[in-house]
C-alpha positions in Angstrom: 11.6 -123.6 12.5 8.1 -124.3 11.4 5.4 -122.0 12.6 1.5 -122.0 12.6 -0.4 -119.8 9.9 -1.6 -117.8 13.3 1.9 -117.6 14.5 3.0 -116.4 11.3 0.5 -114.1 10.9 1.6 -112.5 13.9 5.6 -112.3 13.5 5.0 -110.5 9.9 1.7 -108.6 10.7 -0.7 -109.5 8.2 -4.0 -111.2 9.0 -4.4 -114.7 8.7 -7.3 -114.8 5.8 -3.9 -113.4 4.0 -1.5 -116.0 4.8 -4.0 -118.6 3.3 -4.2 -116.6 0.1 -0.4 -116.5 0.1 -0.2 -120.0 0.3 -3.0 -121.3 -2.1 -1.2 -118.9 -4.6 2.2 -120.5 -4.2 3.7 -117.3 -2.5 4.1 -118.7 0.8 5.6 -122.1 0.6 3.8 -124.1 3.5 3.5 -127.8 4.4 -0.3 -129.5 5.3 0.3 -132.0 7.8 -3.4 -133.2 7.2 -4.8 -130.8 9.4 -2.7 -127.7 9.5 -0.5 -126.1 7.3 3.0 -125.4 8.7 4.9 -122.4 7.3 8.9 -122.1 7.5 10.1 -119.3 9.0 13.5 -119.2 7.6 11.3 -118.1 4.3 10.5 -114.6 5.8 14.1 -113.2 6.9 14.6 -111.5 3.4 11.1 -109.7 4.4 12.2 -108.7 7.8 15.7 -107.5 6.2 14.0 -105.0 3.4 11.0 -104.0 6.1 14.0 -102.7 8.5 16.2 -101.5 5.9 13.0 -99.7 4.6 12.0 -98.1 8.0 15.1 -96.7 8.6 15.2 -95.1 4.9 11.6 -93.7 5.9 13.1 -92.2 9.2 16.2 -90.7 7.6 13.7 -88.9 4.9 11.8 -87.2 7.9 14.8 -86.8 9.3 16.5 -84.3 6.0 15.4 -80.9 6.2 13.5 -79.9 3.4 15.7 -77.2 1.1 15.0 -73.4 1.6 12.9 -72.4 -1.7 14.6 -71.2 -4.3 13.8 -67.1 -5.3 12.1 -67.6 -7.7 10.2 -64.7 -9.1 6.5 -65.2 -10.9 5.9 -63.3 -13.7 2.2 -62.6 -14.4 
């Protein structure tokens, strides 16, 4: 499905001013329709895969306890 650069810019949370870079720097692959560009949204389900897989990597390491310290003696 094809998707407006502000409609993108809202399913993947970045601003708009970024999706044009994107796509001037052949990053986001876009079609210009002579007015608008039109962005594929089948492009971004990679993205949304590693951004879950990502947060739930993030919650698990808040999730582990952090180890008791070692004894570890200083010597001065």
């Amino acid at each position: 499905m094809y998707k407006s650069i502000e409609a993108t810019a809202k399913d993947i949370g970045m601003p708009e001013y970024q999706i044009m870079k994107y796509i001037y720097e052949g990053r986001i692959k876009a079609v210009h329709d002579g007015e608008n560009f039109l962005i594929n949204s089948a492009q971004f389900d990679t993205y949304h895969e590693q951004l879950e897989r990502i947060k739930e990597e993030i919650e698990i390491w808040r999730n582990t306890p952090i180890p008791e310290d070692m004894d570890v003696k200083d010597e001065d």
